[in-house]
N, C-alpha and C positions, 0 to 999 in steps of 0.2 A: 700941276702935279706931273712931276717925269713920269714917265713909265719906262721901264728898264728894257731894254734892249735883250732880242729875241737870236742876238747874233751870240755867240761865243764861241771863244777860241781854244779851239782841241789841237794839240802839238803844233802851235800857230798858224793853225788853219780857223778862219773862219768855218764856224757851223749853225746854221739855224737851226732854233731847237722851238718845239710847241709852249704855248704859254697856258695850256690849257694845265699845266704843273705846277704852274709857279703861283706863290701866294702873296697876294696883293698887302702889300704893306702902306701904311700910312703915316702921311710924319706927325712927329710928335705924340703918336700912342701907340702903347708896346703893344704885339702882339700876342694877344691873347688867344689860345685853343682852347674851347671848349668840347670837354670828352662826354660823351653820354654813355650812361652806363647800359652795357649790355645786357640784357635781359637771360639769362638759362633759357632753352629753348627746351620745352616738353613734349613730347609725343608722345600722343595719347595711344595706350596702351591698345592691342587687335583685343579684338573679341574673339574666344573661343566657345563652339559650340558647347562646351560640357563646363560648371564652375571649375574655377581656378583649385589645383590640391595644394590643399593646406603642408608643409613642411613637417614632415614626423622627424618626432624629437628623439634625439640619436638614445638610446637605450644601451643598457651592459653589454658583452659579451654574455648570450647562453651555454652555459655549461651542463650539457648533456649527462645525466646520470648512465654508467654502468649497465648493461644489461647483463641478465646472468640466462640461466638455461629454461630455469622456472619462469623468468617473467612472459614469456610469450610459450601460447602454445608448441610443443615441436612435431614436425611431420612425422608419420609415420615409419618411414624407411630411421631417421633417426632415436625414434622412440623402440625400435626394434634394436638397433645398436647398444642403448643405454641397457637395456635390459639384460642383454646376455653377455653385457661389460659386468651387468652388476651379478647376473648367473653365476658369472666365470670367477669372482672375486669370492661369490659364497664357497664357491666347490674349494678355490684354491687354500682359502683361510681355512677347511675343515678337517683337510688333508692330513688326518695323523698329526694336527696340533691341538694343543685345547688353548684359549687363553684365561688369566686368571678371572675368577668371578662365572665362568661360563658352565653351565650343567648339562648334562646330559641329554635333556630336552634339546637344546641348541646345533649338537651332533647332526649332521646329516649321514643317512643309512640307506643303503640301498633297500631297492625294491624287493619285497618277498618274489619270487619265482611263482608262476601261474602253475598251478597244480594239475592243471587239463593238458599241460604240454607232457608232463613224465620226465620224471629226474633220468630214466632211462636213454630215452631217446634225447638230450642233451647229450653223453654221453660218449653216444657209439660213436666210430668212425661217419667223417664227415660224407662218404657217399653214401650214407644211407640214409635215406628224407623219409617225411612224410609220404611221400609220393611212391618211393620203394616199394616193389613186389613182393607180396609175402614170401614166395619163393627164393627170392634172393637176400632177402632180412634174415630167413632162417638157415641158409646156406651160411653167412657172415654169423649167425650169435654158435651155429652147432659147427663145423666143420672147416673154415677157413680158419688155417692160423694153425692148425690142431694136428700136432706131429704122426706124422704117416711110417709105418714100417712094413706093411704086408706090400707084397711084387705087385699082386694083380689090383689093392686099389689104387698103386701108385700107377700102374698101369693106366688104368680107369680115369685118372686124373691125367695124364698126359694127353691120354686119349682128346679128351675133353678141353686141353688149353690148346691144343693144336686147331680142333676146331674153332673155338674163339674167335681164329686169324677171319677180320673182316667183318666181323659180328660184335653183339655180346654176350657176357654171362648168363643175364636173362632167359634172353632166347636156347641156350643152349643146355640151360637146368632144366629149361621147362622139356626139353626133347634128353633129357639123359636117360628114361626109360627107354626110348625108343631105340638111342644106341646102344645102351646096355644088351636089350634083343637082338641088334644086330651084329654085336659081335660077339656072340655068345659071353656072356654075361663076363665078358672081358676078363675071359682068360689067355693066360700070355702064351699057356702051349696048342690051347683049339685055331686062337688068331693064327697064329702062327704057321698053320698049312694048309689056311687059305689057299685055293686054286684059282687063278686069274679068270675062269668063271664063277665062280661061287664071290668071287670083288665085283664084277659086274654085273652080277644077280644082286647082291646085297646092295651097289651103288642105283637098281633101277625101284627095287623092290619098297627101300626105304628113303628115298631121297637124298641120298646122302652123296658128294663131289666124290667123282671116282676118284681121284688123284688124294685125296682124305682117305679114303678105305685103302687105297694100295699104300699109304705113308703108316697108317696106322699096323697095315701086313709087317711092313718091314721091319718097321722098329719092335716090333713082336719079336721077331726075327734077331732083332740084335741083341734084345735083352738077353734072350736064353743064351748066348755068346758071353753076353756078362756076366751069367747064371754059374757059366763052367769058369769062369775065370778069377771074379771074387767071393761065391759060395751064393749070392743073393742078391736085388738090385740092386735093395736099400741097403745093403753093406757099402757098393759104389758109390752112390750118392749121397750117403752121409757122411763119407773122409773128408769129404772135400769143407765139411764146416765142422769137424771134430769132433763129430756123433754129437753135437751138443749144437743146438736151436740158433742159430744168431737172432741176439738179443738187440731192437733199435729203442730210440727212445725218438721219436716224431711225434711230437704237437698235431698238426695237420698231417691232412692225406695230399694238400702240396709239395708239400717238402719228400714224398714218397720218392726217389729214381726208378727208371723204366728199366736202368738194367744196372745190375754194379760187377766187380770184378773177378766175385764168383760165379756170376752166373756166364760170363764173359767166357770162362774158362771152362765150365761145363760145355758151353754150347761147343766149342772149340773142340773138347774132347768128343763129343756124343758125333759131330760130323765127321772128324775122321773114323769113326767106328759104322759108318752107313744110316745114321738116323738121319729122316726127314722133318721137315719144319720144326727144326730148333735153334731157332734163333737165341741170342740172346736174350731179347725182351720177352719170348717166348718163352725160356728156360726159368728169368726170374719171375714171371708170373704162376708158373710149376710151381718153384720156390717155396714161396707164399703160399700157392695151396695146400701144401703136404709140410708145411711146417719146416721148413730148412732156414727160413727166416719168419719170423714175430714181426710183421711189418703193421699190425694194429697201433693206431695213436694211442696215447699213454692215457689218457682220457677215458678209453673204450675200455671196459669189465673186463673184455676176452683177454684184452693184454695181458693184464696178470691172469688169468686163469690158462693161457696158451704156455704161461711161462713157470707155471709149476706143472704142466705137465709135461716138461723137457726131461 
């Protein structure tokens, strides 16, 4: 038996090559390969501490129902909400409509008025409370608003808003006997020849600001001037609103002005004539007291009762 030669020739070069490749052929029987079949190779699976989970079987889409307002309790801050959504739709649907089928039962109506407060005291002008000084309650229902004609009590009232300056009403009703005594019972011809000691007997004697007793001298002093000029004071002072009351019509005692353009003009005139502390604001405050304006809200009794006796 040959055996094949371990020589061969690459680009005719001898090359040895290993026989440990080559398969041994024999003569006269073909060669046969026999293949063995390969086996699947398994590997056995790790152990894990905990059994193996089972595969969950895939299931629908869930479709979540709707939630509305009702089905879960709602918090307080929003239960406060719905409520006065739902307040606010009752007031609104009651408002001067009816709808069909609906009775009189159904109407919503206001509350009766507590009868311990006084239809009165709703009423009056807004700066008079509860808390208001009888003093001043009765100053407002008798004599504020309430047309003045005599000299000496228009006097009397000048008197009296000049002192005001810095103060208030109050305090200065409650001391109006006292000035009344002190300037003799506010006459415009006794004031009037005051001696600059008898001002500073009267400023020690009664408490009262010197510079107050000698303005009060003065304007004494000027009236009778107006006395010889238009027969009376209250003849002066009433041209200027046409012997006849100006009439407001105010809701509130905000809406009230602190001066307007008669009194603007009064003060204007009354300065050049030598009067002291008359201001405007001071003038319309006069105003109002002696009746040259109706400045009670339209609310308050007095208004109409101020304004029939124009």
């Amino acid at each position: 038996m040959d055996q094949p030669s371990s020589v061969a020739r690459i680009n005719g070069r001898p090359v040895l090559q290993p026989t440990c490749n080559r398969l041994l052929r024999r003569h006269n029987h073909p060669i046969t390969t026999t293949t063995t079949a390969t086996k699947p190779v398994t590997r056995a699976p790790k152990l894990s501490p905990s059994p193996p989970i089972s595969p969950t079987p895939i299931s629908p889409p869930i479709t979540r129902p709707r939630t509305t307002p009702s089905a879960s309790p709602p918090s307080s801050a929003l239960a406060g909400k719905l409520q006065v959504a739902d307040m606010r739709k009752l007031r609104i649907a009651h408002y001067g409509r009816r709808t069909k089928g609906s009775d009189d039962k159904a109407r919503v109506r206001p509350e009766p008025m507590d009868s311990s407060l006084g239809t009165r005291m709703e009423k009056r002008c807004n700066f008079i409370t509860p808390s208001s000084d009888p003093i001043y309650v009765t100053y407002h229902d008798e004599e504020w608003g309430v047309p003045v004609h005599d000299d000496n009590l228009l006097f009397e009232l000048l008197v009296l808003t000049t002192a005001q300056i810095g103060s208030e009403w109050t305090s200065i009703l409650k001391r109006r006997e006292l000035l009344r005594d002190a300037f003799s019972g506010f006459s415009i011809e006794t004031v009037a020849t005051f001696s600059e000691r008898r001002v500073a007997s009267i400023s020690c004697n009664y408490g009262i600001d010197l510079s107050q007793v000698r303005g009060a001298v003065e304007n004494a002093k000027q009236i009778l001037k107006i006395k010889e000029e238009y027969g009376s004071f209250d003849k002066y002072l009433w041209q200027y609103v046409n012997f006849k009351p100006i009439a407001t019509q105010y809701r509130t005692c905000q809406k009230i002005p602190v001066k307007t353009s008669k009194s603007d003009a009064i003060s204007k005139d009354l300065v050049k004539r030598g009067f002291r502390f008359v201001g405007p604001a001071v003038i319309h405050s006069f105003m109002q007291a002696v009746g040259l304006t109706n400045d009670h809200i339209v609310s308050c009794p007095r208004h109409l009762h101020c304004s029939q006796l124009a």
